[in-house]
C-alpha positions in Angstrom: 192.1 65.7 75.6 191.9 63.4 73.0 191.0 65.4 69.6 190.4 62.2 67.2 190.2 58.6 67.0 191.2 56.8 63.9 189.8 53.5 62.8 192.2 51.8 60.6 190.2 49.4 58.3 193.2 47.1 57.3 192.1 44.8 53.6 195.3 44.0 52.0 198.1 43.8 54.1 198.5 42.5 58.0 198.7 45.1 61.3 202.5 44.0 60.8 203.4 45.6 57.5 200.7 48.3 57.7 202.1 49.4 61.2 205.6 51.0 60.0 204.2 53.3 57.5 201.6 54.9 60.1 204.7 55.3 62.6 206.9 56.8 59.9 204.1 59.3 59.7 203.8 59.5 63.5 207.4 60.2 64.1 207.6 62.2 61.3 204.9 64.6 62.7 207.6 64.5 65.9 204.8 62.5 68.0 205.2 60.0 70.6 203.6 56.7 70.4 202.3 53.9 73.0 201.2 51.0 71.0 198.7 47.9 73.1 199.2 44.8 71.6 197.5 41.7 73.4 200.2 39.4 73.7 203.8 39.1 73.8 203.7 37.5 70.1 202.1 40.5 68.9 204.2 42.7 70.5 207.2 40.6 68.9 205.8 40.6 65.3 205.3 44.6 65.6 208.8 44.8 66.9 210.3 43.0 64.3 208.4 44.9 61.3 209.7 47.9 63.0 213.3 46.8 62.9 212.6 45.6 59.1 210.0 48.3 57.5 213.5 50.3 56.1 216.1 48.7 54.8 218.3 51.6 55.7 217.1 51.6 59.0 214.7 50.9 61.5 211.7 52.9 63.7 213.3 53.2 67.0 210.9 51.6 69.8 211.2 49.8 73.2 209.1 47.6 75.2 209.7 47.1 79.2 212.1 44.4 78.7 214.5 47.8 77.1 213.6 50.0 79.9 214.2 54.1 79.5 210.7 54.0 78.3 210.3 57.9 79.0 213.0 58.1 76.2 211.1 55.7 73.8 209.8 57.4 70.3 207.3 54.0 70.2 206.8 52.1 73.2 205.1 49.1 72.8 203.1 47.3 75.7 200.3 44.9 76.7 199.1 47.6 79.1 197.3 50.5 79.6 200.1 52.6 80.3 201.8 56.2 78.6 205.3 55.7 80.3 206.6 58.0 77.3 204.7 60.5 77.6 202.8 59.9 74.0 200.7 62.1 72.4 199.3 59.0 70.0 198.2 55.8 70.9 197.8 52.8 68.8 195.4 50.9 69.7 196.2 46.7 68.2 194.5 44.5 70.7 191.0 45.3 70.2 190.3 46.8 73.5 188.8 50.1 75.1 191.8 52.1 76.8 190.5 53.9 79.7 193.1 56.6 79.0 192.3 57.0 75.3 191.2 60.8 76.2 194.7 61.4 77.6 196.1 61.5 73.8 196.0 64.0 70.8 195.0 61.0 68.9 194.0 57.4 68.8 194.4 55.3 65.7 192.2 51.7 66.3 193.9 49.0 64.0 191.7 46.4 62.8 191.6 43.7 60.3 188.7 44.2 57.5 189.0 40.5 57.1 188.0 39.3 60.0 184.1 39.8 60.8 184.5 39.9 64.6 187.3 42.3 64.6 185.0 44.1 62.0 181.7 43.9 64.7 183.9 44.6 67.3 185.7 48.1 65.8 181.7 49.5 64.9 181.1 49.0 68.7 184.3 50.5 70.1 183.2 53.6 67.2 179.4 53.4 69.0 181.5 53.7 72.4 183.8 56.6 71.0 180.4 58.6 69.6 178.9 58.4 72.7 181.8 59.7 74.7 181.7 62.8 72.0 184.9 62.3 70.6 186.3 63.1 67.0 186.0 59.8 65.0 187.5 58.7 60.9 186.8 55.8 59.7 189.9 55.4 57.3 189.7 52.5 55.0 192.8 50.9 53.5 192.4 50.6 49.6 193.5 48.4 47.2 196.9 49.5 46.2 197.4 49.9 50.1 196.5 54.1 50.6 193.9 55.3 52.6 191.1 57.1 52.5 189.1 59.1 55.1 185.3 56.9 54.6 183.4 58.5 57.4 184.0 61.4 59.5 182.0 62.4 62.9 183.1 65.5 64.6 183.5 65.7 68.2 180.0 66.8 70.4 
Protein backbone atom coordinates (compact mmCIF):
# COMPACT_ATOMS: atom_id res chain seq x y z
CA UNK A 1 0.00 0.00 0.00
CA UNK A 2 2.48 2.32 0.69
CA UNK A 3 2.47 5.13 -2.13
CA UNK A 4 5.84 7.13 -0.98
CA UNK A 5 8.68 7.08 1.24
CA UNK A 6 10.24 10.32 2.43
CA UNK A 7 13.75 10.75 3.43
CA UNK A 8 14.14 13.69 5.70
CA UNK A 9 17.77 14.97 5.32
CA UNK A 10 17.78 16.97 8.69
CA UNK A 11 21.17 19.95 8.64
CA UNK A 12 20.23 22.62 10.92
CA UNK A 13 18.03 21.69 13.52
CA UNK A 14 17.62 18.18 15.63
CA UNK A 15 14.70 15.27 14.84
CA UNK A 16 13.24 17.05 18.12
CA UNK A 17 12.43 20.54 16.79
CA UNK A 18 12.10 19.35 13.16
CA UNK A 19 9.47 16.67 14.18
CA UNK A 20 6.47 19.08 15.24
CA UNK A 21 6.31 20.95 12.12
CA UNK A 22 6.08 17.67 9.88
CA UNK A 23 3.13 16.48 12.35
CA UNK A 24 1.42 19.87 12.16
CA UNK A 25 1.42 19.08 8.46
CA UNK A 26 0.43 15.47 9.14
CA UNK A 27 -2.51 16.19 11.24
CA UNK A 28 -3.38 18.96 9.30
CA UNK A 29 -3.76 16.65 6.14
CA UNK A 30 -6.29 14.66 8.86
CA UNK A 31 -3.63 11.65 8.84
CA UNK A 32 -2.75 9.38 11.53
CA UNK A 33 0.71 8.81 12.61
CA UNK A 34 2.93 5.92 14.26
CA UNK A 35 6.27 7.28 15.00
CA UNK A 36 9.50 4.34 15.93
CA UNK A 37 11.87 5.79 18.04
CA UNK A 38 14.74 3.51 19.42
CA UNK A 39 14.58 4.11 22.95
CA UNK A 40 12.53 5.34 25.66
CA UNK A 41 14.76 8.70 25.76
CA UNK A 42 13.93 9.33 22.24
CA UNK A 43 10.55 8.68 22.64
CA UNK A 44 10.68 11.21 25.67
CA UNK A 45 12.54 14.01 23.82
CA UNK A 46 9.77 13.65 20.83
CA UNK A 47 7.10 13.71 23.44
CA UNK A 48 8.19 16.67 25.05
CA UNK A 49 8.72 18.80 21.67
CA UNK A 50 5.32 17.73 20.94
CA UNK A 51 3.87 19.13 24.08
CA UNK A 52 6.26 22.45 23.49
CA UNK A 53 6.29 23.03 19.43
CA UNK A 54 3.00 25.64 20.10
CA UNK A 55 2.90 27.83 22.67
CA UNK A 56 -0.84 27.82 22.40
CA UNK A 57 -0.99 24.32 22.48
CA UNK A 58 0.34 21.08 21.95
CA UNK A 59 0.22 18.04 19.09
CA UNK A 60 -1.90 15.49 20.74
CA UNK A 61 0.04 12.02 20.90
CA UNK A 62 0.25 8.88 23.29
CA UNK A 63 2.62 6.17 23.80
CA UNK A 64 1.56 2.74 25.56
CA UNK A 65 2.13 3.98 28.97
CA UNK A 66 -1.37 6.49 27.91
CA UNK A 67 -3.20 3.59 26.44
CA UNK A 68 -6.45 4.27 24.04
CA UNK A 69 -3.90 4.04 21.31
CA UNK A 70 -6.64 3.37 18.63
CA UNK A 71 -7.76 6.92 19.55
CA UNK A 72 -4.13 8.47 19.33
CA UNK A 73 -3.61 11.25 16.35
CA UNK A 74 0.41 10.36 16.92
CA UNK A 75 1.39 7.35 18.67
CA UNK A 76 4.75 7.00 19.47
CA UNK A 77 6.52 3.56 20.03
CA UNK A 78 9.69 1.50 20.02
CA UNK A 79 7.87 -1.09 18.02
CA UNK A 80 6.77 -2.15 14.88
CA UNK A 81 3.27 -1.70 15.54
CA UNK A 82 0.01 0.57 13.79
CA UNK A 83 -2.24 0.23 17.03
CA UNK A 84 -3.94 3.60 15.58
CA UNK A 85 -4.70 2.63 12.60
CA UNK A 86 -2.05 5.32 10.77
CA UNK A 87 -1.98 6.05 7.46
CA UNK A 88 1.82 7.70 8.01
CA UNK A 89 4.69 6.38 9.63
CA UNK A 90 7.62 8.13 10.92
CA UNK A 91 10.27 6.34 10.81
CA UNK A 92 13.25 7.95 13.85
CA UNK A 93 15.23 4.92 14.82
CA UNK A 94 17.04 4.15 11.71
CA UNK A 95 15.50 0.82 11.01
CA UNK A 96 13.57 -1.14 8.20
CA UNK A 97 9.81 -1.54 9.25
CA UNK A 98 8.52 -4.63 7.95
CA UNK A 99 5.11 -3.05 7.72
CA UNK A 100 6.28 0.13 5.92
CA UNK A 101 3.96 -1.00 2.81
CA UNK A 102 0.97 -0.99 5.21
CA UNK A 103 1.03 3.00 5.09
CA UNK A 104 0.04 5.90 2.51
CA UNK A 105 3.46 7.19 3.40
CA UNK A 106 6.75 6.85 5.16
CA UNK A 107 8.80 9.83 6.10
CA UNK A 108 12.60 8.33 7.21
CA UNK A 109 14.18 11.03 9.60
CA UNK A 110 17.80 11.31 9.55
CA UNK A 111 20.46 13.51 10.72
CA UNK A 112 22.65 15.02 7.65
CA UNK A 113 25.36 15.47 10.30
CA UNK A 114 26.05 12.40 11.20
CA UNK A 115 27.92 10.20 8.39
CA UNK A 116 26.56 6.84 9.54
CA UNK A 117 23.07 7.92 9.86
CA UNK A 118 23.87 9.52 6.35
CA UNK A 119 25.36 5.75 4.87
CA UNK A 120 22.80 4.15 6.66
CA UNK A 121 19.48 6.38 5.06
CA UNK A 122 21.20 5.72 1.18
CA UNK A 123 20.99 1.91 2.07
CA UNK A 124 17.48 1.84 3.60
CA UNK A 125 16.71 4.22 -0.03
CA UNK A 126 18.71 1.21 -2.04
CA UNK A 127 16.26 -1.21 0.02
CA UNK A 128 13.08 0.99 -0.68
CA UNK A 129 14.17 1.04 -4.77
CA UNK A 130 14.35 -2.35 -4.85
CA UNK A 131 11.08 -3.10 -3.23
CA UNK A 132 9.58 -0.59 -6.15
CA UNK A 133 8.35 1.93 -3.89
CA UNK A 134 7.84 5.82 -4.44
CA UNK A 135 10.98 7.41 -2.91
CA UNK A 136 11.93 11.81 -2.25
CA UNK A 137 14.78 12.56 -0.99
CA UNK A 138 13.82 15.92 0.85
CA UNK A 139 16.67 17.91 2.01
CA UNK A 140 16.26 20.44 4.86
CA UNK A 141 17.87 23.92 3.81
CA UNK A 142 19.35 26.50 5.43
CA UNK A 143 16.67 28.69 6.76
CA UNK A 144 15.00 25.28 7.84
CA UNK A 145 12.42 24.56 4.52
CA UNK A 146 12.61 21.82 2.44
CA UNK A 147 13.06 20.88 -0.73
CA UNK A 148 12.21 17.80 -2.87
CA UNK A 149 16.34 16.84 -4.04
CA UNK A 150 15.61 13.58 -5.74
CA UNK A 151 12.53 11.86 -6.73
CA UNK A 152 12.15 7.94 -7.99
CA UNK A 153 8.70 6.87 -8.87
CA UNK A 154 7.41 3.66 -7.83
CA UNK A 155 8.17 0.40 -10.44
Amino acid sequence: MSNTVQFYHLLSTSPERAIPKLMEKALGAHSKVVMLANDEQMMKRVSDALWNSDPNGFLPHGTSKDGHADEQPIYLSLADENPNNADVLVVLDGSLPASFNTYRKVLDVFDGNDEKAVLAARERWTHYKAQGVGLQYVKQQPNGGWKIETESNAA
